[in-house]
C-alpha positions in Angstrom: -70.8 23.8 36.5 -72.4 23.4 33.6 -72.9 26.6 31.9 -69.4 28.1 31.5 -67.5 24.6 30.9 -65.8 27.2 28.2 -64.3 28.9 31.1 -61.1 26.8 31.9 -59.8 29.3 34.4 -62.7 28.8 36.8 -63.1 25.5 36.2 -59.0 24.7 37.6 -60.3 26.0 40.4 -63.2 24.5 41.5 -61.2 22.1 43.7 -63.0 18.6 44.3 -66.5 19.9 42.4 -68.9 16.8 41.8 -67.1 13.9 43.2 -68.0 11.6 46.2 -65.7 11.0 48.9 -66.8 8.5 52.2 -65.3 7.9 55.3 -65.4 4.1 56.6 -68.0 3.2 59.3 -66.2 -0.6 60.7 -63.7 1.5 63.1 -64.3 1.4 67.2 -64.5 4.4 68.8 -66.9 7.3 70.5 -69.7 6.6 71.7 -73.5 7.4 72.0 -73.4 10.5 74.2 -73.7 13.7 71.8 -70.8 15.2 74.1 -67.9 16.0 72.2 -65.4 17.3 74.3 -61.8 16.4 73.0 -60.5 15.5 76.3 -57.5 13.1 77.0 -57.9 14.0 80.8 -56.9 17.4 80.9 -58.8 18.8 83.8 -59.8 15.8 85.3 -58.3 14.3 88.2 -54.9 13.0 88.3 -56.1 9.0 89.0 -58.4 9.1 86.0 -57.5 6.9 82.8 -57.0 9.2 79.5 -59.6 9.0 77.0 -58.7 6.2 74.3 -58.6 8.7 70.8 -61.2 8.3 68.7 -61.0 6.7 65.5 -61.9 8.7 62.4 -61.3 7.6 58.8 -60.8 9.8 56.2 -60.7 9.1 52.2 -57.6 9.9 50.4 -58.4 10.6 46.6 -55.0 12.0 45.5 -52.6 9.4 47.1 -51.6 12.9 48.9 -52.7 12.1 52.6 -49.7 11.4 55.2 -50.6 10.2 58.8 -47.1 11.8 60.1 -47.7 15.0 58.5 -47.8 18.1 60.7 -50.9 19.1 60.4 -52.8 15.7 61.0 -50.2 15.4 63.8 -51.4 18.8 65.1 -55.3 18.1 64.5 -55.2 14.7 66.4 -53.4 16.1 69.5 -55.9 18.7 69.7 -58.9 16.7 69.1 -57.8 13.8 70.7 -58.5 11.4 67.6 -56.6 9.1 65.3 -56.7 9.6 62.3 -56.5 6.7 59.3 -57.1 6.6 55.6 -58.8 4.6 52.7 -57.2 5.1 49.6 -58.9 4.9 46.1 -58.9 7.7 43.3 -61.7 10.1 42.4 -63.2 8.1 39.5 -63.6 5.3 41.7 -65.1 7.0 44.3 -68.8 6.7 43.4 -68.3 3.1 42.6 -66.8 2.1 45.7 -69.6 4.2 47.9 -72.5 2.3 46.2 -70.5 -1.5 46.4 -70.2 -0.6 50.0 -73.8 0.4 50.5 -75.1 -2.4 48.8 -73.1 -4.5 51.4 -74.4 -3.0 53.9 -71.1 -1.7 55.1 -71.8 1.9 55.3 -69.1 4.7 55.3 -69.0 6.9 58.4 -69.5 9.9 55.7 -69.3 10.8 52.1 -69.4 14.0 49.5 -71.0 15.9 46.9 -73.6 13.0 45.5 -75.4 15.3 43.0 -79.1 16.1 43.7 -80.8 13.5 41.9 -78.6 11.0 43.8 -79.0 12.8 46.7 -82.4 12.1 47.3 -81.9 8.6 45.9 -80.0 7.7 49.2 -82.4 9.4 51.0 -84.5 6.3 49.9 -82.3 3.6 50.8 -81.8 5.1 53.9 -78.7 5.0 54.4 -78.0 8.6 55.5 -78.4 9.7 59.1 -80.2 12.7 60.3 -78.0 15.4 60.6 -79.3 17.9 63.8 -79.0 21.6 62.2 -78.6 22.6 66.1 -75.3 20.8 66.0 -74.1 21.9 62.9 -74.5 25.5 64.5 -72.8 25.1 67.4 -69.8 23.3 66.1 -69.3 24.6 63.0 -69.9 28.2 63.6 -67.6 29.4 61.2 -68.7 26.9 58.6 -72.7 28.1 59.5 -71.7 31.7 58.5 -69.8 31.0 55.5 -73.0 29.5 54.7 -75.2 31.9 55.4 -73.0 35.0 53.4 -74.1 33.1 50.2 -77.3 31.1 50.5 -79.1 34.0 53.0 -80.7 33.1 56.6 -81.6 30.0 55.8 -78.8 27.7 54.0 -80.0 24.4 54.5 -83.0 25.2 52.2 -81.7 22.9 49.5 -80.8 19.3 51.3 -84.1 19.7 53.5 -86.5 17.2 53.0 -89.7 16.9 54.9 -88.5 19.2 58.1 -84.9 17.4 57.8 -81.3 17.6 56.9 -79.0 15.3 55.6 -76.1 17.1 54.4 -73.9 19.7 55.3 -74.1 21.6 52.0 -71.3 22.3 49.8 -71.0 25.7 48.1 -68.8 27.1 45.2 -69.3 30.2 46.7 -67.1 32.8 44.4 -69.8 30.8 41.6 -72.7 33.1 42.8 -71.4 36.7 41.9 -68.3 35.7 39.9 -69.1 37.4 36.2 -68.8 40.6 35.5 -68.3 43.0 32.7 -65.2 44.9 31.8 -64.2 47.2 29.4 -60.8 48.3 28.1 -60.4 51.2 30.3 -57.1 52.4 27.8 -59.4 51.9 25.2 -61.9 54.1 27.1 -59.6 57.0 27.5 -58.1 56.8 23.9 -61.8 57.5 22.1 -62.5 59.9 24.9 -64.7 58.4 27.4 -64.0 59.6 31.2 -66.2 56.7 33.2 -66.9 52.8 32.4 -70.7 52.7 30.8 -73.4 53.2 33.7 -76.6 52.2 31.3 -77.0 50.3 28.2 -76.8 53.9 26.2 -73.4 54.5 27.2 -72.5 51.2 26.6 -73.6 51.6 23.1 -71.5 54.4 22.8 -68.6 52.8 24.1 -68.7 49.7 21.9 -69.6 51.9 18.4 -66.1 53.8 19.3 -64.2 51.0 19.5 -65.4 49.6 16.8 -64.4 52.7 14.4 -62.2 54.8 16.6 -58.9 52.7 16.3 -58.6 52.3 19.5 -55.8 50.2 19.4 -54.2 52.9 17.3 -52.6 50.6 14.2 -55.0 52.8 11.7 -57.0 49.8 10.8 -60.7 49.1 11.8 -60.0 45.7 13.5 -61.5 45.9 16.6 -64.9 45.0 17.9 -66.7 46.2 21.1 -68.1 42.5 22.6 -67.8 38.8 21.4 -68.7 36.0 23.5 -69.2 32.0 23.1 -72.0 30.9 21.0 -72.5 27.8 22.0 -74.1 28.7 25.3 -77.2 30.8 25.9 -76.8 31.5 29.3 -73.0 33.4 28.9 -73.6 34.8 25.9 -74.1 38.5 26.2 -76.0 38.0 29.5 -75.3 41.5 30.3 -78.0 43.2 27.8 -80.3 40.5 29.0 -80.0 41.3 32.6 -80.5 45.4 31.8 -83.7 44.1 30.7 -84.5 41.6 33.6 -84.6 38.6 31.2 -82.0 35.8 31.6 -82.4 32.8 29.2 -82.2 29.4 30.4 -82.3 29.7 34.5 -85.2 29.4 36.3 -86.1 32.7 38.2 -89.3 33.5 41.0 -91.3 37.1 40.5 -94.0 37.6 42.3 -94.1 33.5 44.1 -94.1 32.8 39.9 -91.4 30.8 38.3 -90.5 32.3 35.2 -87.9 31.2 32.1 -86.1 34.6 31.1 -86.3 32.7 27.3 -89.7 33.9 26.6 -90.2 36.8 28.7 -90.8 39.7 26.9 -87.7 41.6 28.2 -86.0 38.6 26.2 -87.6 40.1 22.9 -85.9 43.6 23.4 -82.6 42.5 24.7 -82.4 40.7 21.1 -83.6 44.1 19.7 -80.5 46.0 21.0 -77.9 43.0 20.1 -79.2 42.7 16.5 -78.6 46.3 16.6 -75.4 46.1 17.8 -74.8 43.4 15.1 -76.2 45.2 12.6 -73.5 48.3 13.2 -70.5 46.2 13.3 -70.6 46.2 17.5 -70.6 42.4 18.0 -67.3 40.3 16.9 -69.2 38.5 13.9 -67.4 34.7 14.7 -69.3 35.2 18.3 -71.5 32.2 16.6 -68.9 29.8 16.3 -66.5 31.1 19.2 -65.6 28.5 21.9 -64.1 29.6 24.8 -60.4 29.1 23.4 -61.5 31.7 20.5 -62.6 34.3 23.4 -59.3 34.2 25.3 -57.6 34.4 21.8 -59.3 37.5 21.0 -59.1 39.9 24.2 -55.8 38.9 24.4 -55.0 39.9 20.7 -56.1 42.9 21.9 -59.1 43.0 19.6 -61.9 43.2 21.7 -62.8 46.2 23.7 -65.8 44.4 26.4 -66.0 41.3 27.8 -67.8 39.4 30.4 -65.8 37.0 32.5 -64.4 36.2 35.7 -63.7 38.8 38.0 -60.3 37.9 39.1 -59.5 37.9 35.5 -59.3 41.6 35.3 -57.1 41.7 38.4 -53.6 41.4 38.9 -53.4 37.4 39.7 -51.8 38.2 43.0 -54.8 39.7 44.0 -56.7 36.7 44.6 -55.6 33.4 42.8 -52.3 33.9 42.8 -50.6 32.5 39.0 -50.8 34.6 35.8 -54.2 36.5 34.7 -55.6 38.2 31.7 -54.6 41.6 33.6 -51.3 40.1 33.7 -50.6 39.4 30.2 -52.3 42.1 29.0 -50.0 44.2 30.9 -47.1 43.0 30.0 -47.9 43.5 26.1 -49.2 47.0 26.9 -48.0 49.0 30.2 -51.1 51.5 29.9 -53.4 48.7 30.1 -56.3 48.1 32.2 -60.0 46.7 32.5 -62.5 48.7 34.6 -65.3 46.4 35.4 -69.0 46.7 36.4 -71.7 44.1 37.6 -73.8 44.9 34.7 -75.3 48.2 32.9 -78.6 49.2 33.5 -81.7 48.9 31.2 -84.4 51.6 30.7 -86.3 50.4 34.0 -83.0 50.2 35.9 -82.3 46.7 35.5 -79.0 45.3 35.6 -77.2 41.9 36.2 -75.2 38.8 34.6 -76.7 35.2 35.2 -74.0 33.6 37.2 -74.2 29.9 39.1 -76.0 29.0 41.7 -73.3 28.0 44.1 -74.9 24.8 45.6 -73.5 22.9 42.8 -73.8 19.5 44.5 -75.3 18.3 47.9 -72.8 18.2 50.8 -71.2 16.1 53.3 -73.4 12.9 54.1 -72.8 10.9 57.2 -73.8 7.0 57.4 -77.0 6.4 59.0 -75.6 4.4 62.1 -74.0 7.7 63.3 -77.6 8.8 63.9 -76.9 6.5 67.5 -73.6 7.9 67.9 -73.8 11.6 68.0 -70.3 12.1 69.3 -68.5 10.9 66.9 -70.8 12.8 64.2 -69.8 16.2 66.3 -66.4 15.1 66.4 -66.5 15.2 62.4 -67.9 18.3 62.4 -64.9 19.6 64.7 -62.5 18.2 62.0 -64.5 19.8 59.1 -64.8 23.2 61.3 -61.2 22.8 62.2 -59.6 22.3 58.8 -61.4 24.6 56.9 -62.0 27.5 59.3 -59.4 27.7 61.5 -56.1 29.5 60.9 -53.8 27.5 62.7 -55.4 23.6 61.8 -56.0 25.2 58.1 -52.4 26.5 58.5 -50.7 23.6 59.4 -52.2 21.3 57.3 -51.6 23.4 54.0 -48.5 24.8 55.1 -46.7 23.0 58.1 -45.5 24.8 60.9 -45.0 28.8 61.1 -41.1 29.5 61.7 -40.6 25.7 60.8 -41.8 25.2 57.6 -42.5 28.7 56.3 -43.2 32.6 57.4 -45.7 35.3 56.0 -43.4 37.0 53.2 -43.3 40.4 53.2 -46.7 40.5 50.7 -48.7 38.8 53.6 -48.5 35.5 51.7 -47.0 32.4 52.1 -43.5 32.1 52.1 -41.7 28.4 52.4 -38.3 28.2 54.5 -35.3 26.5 53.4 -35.3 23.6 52.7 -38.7 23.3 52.5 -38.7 25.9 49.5 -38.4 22.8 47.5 -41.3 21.0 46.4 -39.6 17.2 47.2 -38.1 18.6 50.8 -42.1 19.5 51.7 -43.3 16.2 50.0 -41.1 14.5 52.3 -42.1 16.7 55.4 -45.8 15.3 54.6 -46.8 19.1 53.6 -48.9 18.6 51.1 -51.9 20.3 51.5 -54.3 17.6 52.2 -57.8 18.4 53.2 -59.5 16.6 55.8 -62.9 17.1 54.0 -62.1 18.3 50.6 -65.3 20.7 50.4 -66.2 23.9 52.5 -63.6 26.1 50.5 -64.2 29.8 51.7 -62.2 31.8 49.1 -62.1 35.0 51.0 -60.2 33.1 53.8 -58.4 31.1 51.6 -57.0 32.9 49.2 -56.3 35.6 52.3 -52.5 33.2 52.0 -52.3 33.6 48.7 -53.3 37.2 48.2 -50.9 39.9 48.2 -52.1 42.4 51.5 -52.0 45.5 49.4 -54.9 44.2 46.8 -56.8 42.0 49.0 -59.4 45.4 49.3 -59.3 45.6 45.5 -60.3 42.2 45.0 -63.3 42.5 47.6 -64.3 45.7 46.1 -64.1 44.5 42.7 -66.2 41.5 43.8 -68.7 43.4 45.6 -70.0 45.0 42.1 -71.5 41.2 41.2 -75.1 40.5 40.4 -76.0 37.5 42.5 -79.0 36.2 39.6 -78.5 32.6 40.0 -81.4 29.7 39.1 -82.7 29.0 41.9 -84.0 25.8 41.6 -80.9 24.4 40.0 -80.4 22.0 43.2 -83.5 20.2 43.2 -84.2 16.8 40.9 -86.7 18.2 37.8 -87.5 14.8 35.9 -89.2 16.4 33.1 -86.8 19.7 32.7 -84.0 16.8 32.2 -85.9 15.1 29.6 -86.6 18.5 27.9 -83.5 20.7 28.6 -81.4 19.8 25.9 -84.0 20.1 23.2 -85.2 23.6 24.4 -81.5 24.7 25.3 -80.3 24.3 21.4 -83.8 25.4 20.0 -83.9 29.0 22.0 -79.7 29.1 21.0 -80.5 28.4 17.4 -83.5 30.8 16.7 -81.8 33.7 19.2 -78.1 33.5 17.1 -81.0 33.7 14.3 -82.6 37.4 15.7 -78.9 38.7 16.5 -77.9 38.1 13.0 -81.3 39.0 11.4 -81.6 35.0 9.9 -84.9 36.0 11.3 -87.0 38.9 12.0 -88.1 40.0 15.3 -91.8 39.9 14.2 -91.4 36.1 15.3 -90.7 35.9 18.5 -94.3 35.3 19.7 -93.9 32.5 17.6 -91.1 31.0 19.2 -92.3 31.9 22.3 -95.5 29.5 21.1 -93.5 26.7 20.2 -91.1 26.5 23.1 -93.9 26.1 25.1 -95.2 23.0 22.7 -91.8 21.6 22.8 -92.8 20.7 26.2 -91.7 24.2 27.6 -95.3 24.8 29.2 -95.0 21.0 31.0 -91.2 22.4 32.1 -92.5 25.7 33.8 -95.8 23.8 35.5 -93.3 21.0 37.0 -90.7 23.8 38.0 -93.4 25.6 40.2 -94.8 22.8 42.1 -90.8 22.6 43.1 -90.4 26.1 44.4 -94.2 25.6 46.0 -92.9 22.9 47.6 -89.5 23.4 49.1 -88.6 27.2 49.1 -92.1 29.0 49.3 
């Protein structure tokens, strides 16, 4: 999650993001009929033998995994499998994956390789076929999840030539997760009634706070907006998006792909912020801010808009549970509170915030010799579907046993019994919260234990107001963007700080525009459409 690595408070939460995990393909067990019923001889006669479990082996990353635990006791009763474990640690992962691959001892699955590697073991074939008509009818719930972020077809990005080879991974609260929020206190103290609808009234807000005192200590201390510096894509992103410009992503208009660094909207979005600089608006350390100096300043209480994370404006028992901004700001001020928007609207009617694109890596990859044994692939897939999907498997493997282990509190969370109240008492009990896959984490469901009942509809409503303007090409392997990004990143962040502060005037920005292209810009955008022409026209 490149873009935002300033923003710690997303970052602890994107659980298992980037790293490999495999499953060992030595162990006996299934067989090559793509039935997958999980049968140990219920409803067959009474003289027939049980079916032997199958074997299914799982990687355990954390040192967390316990074969008596309830919830893998649980799963391989109702699955009829046995479950075992090959332990190693996340930074070995990777390492491991490729000794075993060039042994030719290839793991029953593995996760997340990014793109670029993805299609590098696409080339060794090593990676089975995965049928998307059996992803769909046992993973239903995983299909769906899918399909709420990446549209009607959510496969787009790990097809290759008519084919799939992963079960794609998401970071789904990634794709509409900034927003901007104003001091809504701070709103009613200079007189405004509404948060800002258009770029206007945002103007208005942010000159008030800047010389209105609204923090009320009779000093002019305030500022309407900072951001980070160091990033072109977070910084301000809102007055970009009023003018349908967004630096640094590749977007499609029109079956073009476009660079929102040299679009023309670019050129008046810096027009309004060296304005806004100009007239005091903009914190003038936004240039050297990191994301430690952001959080320093809202929560000072010196800054009056902000764009963030969503759940950061909310009460953190909303959605994440542990201690917000909303929180702490609260407790220094009791009339406190943000109102957020998705974005303000430009003169056309623009509006948006660049936020990720949520296939951050490729998925779930399963060895190439399970191409011959379908069941055991589907049996996988119930595991995956099982664990991450369904209440009572998620349930028992997160939490233990309703009435045993724990009991919805009366917030409609998650509320641990005696003893198991104590951290070493559910250690022991094996609850530790182990996943099975460690991907597929659907936030609304999750977080639906973690949540208090009363806010859950304020957090979906407040989420709801997101842009979803993501790059949309971010997935695929771009040789020559990679050998040009970095250069062109730090050229357009340079000569952009440069028109916000008036370093230079506007009157160049055909110029730049010129030699961003020369930089090996115009080699960037030509090799960028040929990728959208080739796998999502």
């Amino acid at each position: 999650m490149k873009k935002k690595g300033w923003l710690s408070l997303a970052l602890a939460i994107a659980l298992t993001a980037t790293l490999l995990s495999a499953c060992s393909g030595n162990n006996n067990g299934g067989n090559s009929s793509p039935s997958a019923s999980p049968s140990n001889s219920a409803g067959s006669s009474e003289s027939a033998s049980p079916e032997a479990p199958m074997k299914l082996t799982f990687w355990d990353l954390d040192g967390t995994a316990v074969k008596s635990s309830p919830g893998v006791t649980a799963l391989q009763q109702k699955l009829n499998i046995e479950v075992d474990y090959i332990s190693t640690t996340r930074e070995a992962m990777k390492e491991k994956l490729n000794l075993m691959l060039a042994s030719n001892d290839i793991p029953d699955w593995w996760k997340e390789p990014s793109f670029p590697d993805y299609d590098k073991l696409l080339q060794q074939s090593v990676a089975a076929e995965i049928p998307q008509e059996l992803v769909e009818q046992y993973m239903p719930k995983y299909v769906a999840w899918l399909k709420r972020y990446l549209g009607d077809d959510p496969f787009q990005y790990v097809r290759r030539e008519g084919k799939i080879y992963a079960l794609p991974v998401i970071w789904d609260i990634g794709i509409d997760g900034l927003q901007l929020a104003f001091r809504e206190d701070w709103l009613k103290k200079v007189g405004i009634a509404k948060t800002p609808e258009t770029l206007e009234e945002m103007e208005e807000a942010l000159t008030k706070f800047r010389n209105d005192d609204p923090d009320g200590n009779g000093q002019k201390d305030t500022y309407g907006i900072t951001s980070a510096g160091d990033n072109i894509e977070s910084m301000m992103s809102t007055v970009f998006g009023a003018f349908d410009a967004y630096p640094n992503i590749f977007r499609e208009k029109d079956g073009k792909i476009v660079r929102g660094d040299i679009e023309p909207g670019a050129k008046q979005a810096l027009e309004v912020l060296n304005r806004w600089y100009k007239n005091e608006l903009i914190d003038p350390e936004f240039v050297v801010n990191k994301g430690n100096n952001v959080e320093d300043k809202v929560l000072g209480g010196k800054i009056g808009a902000i764009e963030f994370y969503w759940w950061a404006f909310l009460p953190g028992s909303a959605f994440l549970g542990g201690e917000q901004w909303y929180d702490k700001l609260k407790a220094q001020n009791p009339d406190f509170a943000f109102s957020t928007t998705g974005g303000v609207k430009g003169p056309d009617g623009n509006w948006g915030i660049s936020q990720y694109n949520p296939a951050f890596a490729s998925g779930v990859m399963f060895g190439k010799q399970l191409e011959q044994d379908q069941a055991k692939m589907i049996r996988y897939m119930q595991v995956f579907e099982a664990t991450q999907f369904e209440p009572d498997s998620y349930e028992a493997m997160n939490f233990g046993i309703e009435g045993t282990h724990w009991k919805r509190s009366d917030k409609g969370t998650i509320e641990f019994l005696p003893p198991y109240d104590n951290e070493d008492e559910r250690k022991k009990a094996g609850i530790v919260a182990y996943s099975m896959a460690g991907s597929f984490n659907d936030y609304d469901f999750q977080t639906s234990y973690t949540s208090d009942e009363s806010l859950r509809q304020l957090a979906k409503d407040t989420r709801a107001q997101g842009s979803r303007v993501i790059d949309i090409l971010a997935p695929f392997s771009k040789p020559i963007y990679n050998e040009n990004q970095d250069k062109l990143k730090q050229f357009t962040l340079t000569t952009y700080i440069d028109f916000i502060t008036g370093r230079k005037s506007l009157n160049e920005f055909d110029g730049f525009v010129a030699e961003w292209k020369k930089m090996g810009g115009d080699k960037v955008l030509e090799e960028a459409q040929q990728i959208y022409d080739q796998y999502l026209k």
